[in-house]
C-alpha positions as CSV (number, residue, x, y, z in Angstrom):
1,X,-14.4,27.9,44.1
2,X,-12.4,28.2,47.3
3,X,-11.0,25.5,47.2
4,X,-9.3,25.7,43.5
5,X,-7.7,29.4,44.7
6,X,-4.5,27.5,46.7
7,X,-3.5,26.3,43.5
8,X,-5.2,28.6,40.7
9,X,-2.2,30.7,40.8
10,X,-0.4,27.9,39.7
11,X,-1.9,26.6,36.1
12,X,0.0,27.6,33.4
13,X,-1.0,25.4,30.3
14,X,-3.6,23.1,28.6
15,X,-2.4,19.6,29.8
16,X,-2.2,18.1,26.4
17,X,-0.2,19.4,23.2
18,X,-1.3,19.6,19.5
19,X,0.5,19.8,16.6
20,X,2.0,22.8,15.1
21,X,0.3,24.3,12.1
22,X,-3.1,22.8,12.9
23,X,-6.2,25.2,11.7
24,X,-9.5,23.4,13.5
25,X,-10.1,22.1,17.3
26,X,-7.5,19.8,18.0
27,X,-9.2,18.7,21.6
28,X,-12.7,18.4,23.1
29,X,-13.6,17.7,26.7
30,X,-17.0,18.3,28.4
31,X,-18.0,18.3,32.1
32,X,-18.5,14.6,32.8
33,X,-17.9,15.3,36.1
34,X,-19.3,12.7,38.5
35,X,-20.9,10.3,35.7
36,X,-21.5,7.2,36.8
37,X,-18.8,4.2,35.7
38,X,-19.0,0.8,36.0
39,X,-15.8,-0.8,35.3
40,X,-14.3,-2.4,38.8
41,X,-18.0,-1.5,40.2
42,X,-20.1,0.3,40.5
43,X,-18.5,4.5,40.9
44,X,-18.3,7.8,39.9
45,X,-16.2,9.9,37.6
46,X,-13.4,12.0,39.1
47,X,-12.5,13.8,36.4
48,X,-12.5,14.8,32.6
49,X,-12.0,12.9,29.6
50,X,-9.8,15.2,27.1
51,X,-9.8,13.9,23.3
52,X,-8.1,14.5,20.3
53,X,-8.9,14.5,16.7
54,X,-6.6,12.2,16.1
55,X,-7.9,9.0,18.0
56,X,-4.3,7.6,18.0
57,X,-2.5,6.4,21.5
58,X,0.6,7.9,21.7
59,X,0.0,10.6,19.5
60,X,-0.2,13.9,21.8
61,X,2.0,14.7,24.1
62,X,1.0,15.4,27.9
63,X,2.0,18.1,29.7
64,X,2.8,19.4,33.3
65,X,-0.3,21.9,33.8
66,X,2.2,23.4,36.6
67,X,5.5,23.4,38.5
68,X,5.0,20.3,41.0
69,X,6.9,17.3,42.3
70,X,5.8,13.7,41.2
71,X,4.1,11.9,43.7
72,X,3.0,9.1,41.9
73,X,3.8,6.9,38.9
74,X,3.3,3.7,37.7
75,X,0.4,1.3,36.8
76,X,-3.4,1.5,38.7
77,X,-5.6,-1.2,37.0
78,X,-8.4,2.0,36.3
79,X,-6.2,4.7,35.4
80,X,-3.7,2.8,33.3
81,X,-0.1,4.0,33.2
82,X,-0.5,7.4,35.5
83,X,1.5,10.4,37.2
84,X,0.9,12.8,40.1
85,X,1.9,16.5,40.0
86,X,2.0,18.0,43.3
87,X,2.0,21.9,42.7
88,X,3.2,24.4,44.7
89,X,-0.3,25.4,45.7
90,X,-0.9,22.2,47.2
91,X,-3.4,20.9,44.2
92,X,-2.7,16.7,42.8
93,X,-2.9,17.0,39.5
94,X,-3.9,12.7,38.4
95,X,-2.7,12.2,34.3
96,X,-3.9,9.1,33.8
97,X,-4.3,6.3,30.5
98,X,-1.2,7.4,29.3
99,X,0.3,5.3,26.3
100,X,3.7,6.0,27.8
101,X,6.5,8.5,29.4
102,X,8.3,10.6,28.0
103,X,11.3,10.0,30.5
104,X,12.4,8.1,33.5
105,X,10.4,10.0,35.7
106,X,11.0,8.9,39.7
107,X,8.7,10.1,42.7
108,X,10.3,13.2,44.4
109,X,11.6,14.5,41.3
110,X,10.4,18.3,40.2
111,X,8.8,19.1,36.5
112,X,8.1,22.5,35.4
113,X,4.8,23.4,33.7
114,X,4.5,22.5,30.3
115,X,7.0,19.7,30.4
116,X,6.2,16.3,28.6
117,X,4.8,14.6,31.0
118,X,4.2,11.5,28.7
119,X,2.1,10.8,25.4
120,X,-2.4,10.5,25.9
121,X,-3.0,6.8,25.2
122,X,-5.4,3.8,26.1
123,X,-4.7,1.9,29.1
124,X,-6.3,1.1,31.7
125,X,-9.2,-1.3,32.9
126,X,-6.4,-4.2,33.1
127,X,-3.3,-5.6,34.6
128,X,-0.7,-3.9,34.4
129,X,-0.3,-3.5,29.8
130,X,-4.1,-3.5,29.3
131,X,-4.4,-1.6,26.3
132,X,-7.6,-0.8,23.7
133,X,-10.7,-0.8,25.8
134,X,-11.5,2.7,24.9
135,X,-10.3,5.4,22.6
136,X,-7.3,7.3,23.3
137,X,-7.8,10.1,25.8
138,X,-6.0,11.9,28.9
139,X,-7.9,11.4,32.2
140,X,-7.6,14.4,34.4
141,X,-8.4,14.3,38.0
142,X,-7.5,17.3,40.2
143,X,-7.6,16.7,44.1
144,X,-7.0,18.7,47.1
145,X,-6.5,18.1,50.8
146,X,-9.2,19.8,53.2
147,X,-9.9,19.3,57.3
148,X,-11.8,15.9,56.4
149,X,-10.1,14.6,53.4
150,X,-6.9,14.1,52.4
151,X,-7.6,13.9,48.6
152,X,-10.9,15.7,48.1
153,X,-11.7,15.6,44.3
154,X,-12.4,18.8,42.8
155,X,-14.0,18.9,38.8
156,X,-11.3,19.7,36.4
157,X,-13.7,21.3,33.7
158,X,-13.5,25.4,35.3
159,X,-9.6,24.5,34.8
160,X,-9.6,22.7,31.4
161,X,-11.8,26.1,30.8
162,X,-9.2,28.1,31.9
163,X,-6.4,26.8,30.6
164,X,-7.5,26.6,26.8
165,X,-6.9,29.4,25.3
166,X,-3.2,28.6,27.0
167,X,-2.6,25.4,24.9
168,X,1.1,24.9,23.8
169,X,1.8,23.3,20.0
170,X,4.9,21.5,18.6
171,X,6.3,19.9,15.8
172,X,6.2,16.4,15.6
């Protein structure tokens, strides 16, 4: 857990939205940390899966889990349409299979937590507008830099743990 506590201070809210007025669960996510994938060979997963009830791309919006600079956007032939949050802390937060943004977002620009990020979606596993080759979800991927690794990944689920109970709803 060390190595979450540079940037623990610095989660402030469930990475996806639901909708206002909702009674039941609107997301689930489980600790598929490290499953093995196969798409683009053979590796393992670096992340969570989060889904919502509604298995619609483009449906729920994606937050900012914290204050950070982007460090990356654009298309990765795994991870779909993507950005990187650099927080304060020093922790890469990876959104990725996102159905869209929700602005003209540009690297070095800031976002505060809880902003729209972009909307959870379905692409991925293609050139760049591959859409449809799995349901809808946000990928999460959380990475830090230690003495031997620039990007270590660490397993979002003790996070996505954390931060439910601090989920944000709107109308839309």
């Amino acid at each position: 857990m060390q190595l979450y506590g540079n940037f623990w201070e610095d989660l402030q809210c469930f990475p996806v939205a639901g909708r206002k007025g909702e009674q039941s669960q609107q997301f689930f996510f489980e600790n598929s940390w490290y499953q093995k994938r196969n798409f683009g060979g053979e590796r393992f997963h670096e992340g969570c899966d989060i889904f919502g009830k509604e298995e619609k791309s483009g449906y729920y919006p994606v937050l900012s889990i914290t204050d950070g600079v982007v460090e990356q956007i654009g298309w990765l032939p795994l991870g779909g349409y993507r950005m990187g949050i650099r927080s304060p802390g020093g922790g890469y937060f990876y959104y990725a299979h996102l159905s869209s943004y929700a602005g003209d977002f540009e690297k070095g620009e800031k976002v505060k937590a809880g902003e729209v990020l972009g909307f959870l979606g379905d692409t991925g596993y293609g050139e760049e507008g591959t859409r449809g080759k799995f349901p809808p979800h946000l990928h999460l991927g959380i990475y830090v830099q230690t003495p031997k690794e620039k990007e270590h990944a660490l397993n979002p689920y003790p996070v996505l743990q954390f931060l439910q109970n601090r989920q944000k709803n709107f109308f839309y």
